[in-house]
N, C-alpha and C positions, 0 to 999 in steps of 0.2 A: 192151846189145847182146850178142848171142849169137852166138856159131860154134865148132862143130864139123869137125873133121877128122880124118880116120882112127879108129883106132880102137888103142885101151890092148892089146890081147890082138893086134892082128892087126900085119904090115907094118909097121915106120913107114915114111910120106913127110912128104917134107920141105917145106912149106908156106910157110914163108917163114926165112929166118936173122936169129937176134937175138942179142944179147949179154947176156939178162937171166939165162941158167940156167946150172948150172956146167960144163956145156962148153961149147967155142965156136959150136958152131953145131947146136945138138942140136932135132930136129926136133920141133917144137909138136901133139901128136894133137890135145889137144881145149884149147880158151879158152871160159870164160868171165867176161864183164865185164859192171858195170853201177854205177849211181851209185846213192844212197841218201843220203835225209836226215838229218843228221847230228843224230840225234836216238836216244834208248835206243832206238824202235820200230824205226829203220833198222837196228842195231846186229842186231838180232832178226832182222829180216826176211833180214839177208846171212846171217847163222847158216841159218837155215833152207830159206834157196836154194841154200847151198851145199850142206848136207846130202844137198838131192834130186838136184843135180846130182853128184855124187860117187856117187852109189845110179844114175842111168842111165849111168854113163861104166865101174862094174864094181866101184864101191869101194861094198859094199852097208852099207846101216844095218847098226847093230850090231858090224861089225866092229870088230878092234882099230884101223886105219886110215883107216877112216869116223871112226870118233868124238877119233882124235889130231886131224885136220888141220880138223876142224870143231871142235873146244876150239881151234884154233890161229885159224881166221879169229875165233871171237868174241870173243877175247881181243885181237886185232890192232883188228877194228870198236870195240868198246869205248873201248879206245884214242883210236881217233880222236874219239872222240865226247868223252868224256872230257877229255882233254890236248887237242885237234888242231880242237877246233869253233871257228868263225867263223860267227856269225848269219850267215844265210843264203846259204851255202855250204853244198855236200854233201859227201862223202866219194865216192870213187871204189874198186872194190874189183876187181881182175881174177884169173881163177885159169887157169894154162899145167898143163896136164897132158903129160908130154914121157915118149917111152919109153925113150930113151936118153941119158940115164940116168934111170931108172924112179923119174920126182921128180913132185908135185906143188907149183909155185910160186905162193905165195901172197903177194898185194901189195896195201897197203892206200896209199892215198892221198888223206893230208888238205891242208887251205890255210893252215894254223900254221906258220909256219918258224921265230917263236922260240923253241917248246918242243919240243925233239927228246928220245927216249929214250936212254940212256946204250950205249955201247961196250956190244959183247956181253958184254966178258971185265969190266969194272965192274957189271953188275949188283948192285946190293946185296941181304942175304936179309934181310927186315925183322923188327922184331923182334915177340916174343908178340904184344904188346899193339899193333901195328899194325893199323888197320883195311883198309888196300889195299898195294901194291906188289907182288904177287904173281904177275901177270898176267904180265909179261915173263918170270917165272921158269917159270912152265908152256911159255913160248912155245919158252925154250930148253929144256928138259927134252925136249920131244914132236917136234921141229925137227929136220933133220939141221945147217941152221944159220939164221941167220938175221941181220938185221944193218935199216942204214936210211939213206937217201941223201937230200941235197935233191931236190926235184921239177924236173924238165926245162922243163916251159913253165910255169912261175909262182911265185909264193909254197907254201912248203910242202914236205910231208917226204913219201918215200913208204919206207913201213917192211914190211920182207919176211921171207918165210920160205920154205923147204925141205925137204920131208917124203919124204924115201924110201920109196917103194914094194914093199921088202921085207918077206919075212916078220917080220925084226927087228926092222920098223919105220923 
């Protein structure tokens, strides 16, 4: 499912009030959401829809912002795929672009509740010779922040992020 509202560069209006961004009631431009099978090809495919969607909403390829908060969702899909799969279950992936404050919210949600990622502030940096654990550390690196909550209607974790729309990043 897809929707659009307003626009990044114009106006904000306020579309509906949520509690999921970092201020209380900071008005939603653009959403997009969709499910994907919780398979590496899914993993890929939110990568690459995000990508385009982030390239029509004003965040073009190439940029330094296009390509942080698109390393951040495949890093998150991965994740789920990864840590967060259930035969035949999917992942759930939605992205709130919001102008004030000038954040892209990115949320990944699997149907795993016994394997959650660690506190942001324990992540551990692994060592040489590790072959994975690195993914959460980009997440926070590239993130203004990020973190992960049990899922609301059912089994499962929905694990997020927040990427400022600054020139800083």
């Amino acid at each position: 499912m897809t929707s659009e509202h307003g626009s990044l560069s114009g106006p904000a209006r306020t579309t509906r009030p949520t509690g999921r961004l970092t201020s209380p009631h900071p008005p939603v431009d653009r959403t997009f959401e969709m499910r994907f099978t919780s398979t590496p090809r899914g993993a890929r495919l939110a990568r690459r829809l995000v990508a385009h969607r982030l390239d029509t909403w004003g965040i073009p390829y190439g940029s330094r912002l296009h390509d942080a908060i698109v390393l951040v969702v495949a890093e998150l899909a991965v994740n789920a795929v990864r840590h967060g799969h259930v035969p035949g279950r999917d992942f759930h992936l939605r992205l709130d672009a919001v102008t004030h404050p000038r954040t892209v919210r990115i949320e990944v949600t699997d149907t795993r509740a016994e394997r959650v990622p660690p506190h942001p502030a324990h992540v551990r940096v692994p060592e040489a010779e590790d072959t994975g654990g690195r993914g959460l550390l980009l997440v926070a690196g590239l993130a203004s922040r990020w973190g992960w909550h049990p899922r609301a209607d059912g089994p499962g974790k929905t694990v997020w992020a927040e990427c400022g729309l600054t020139p800083s990043g």
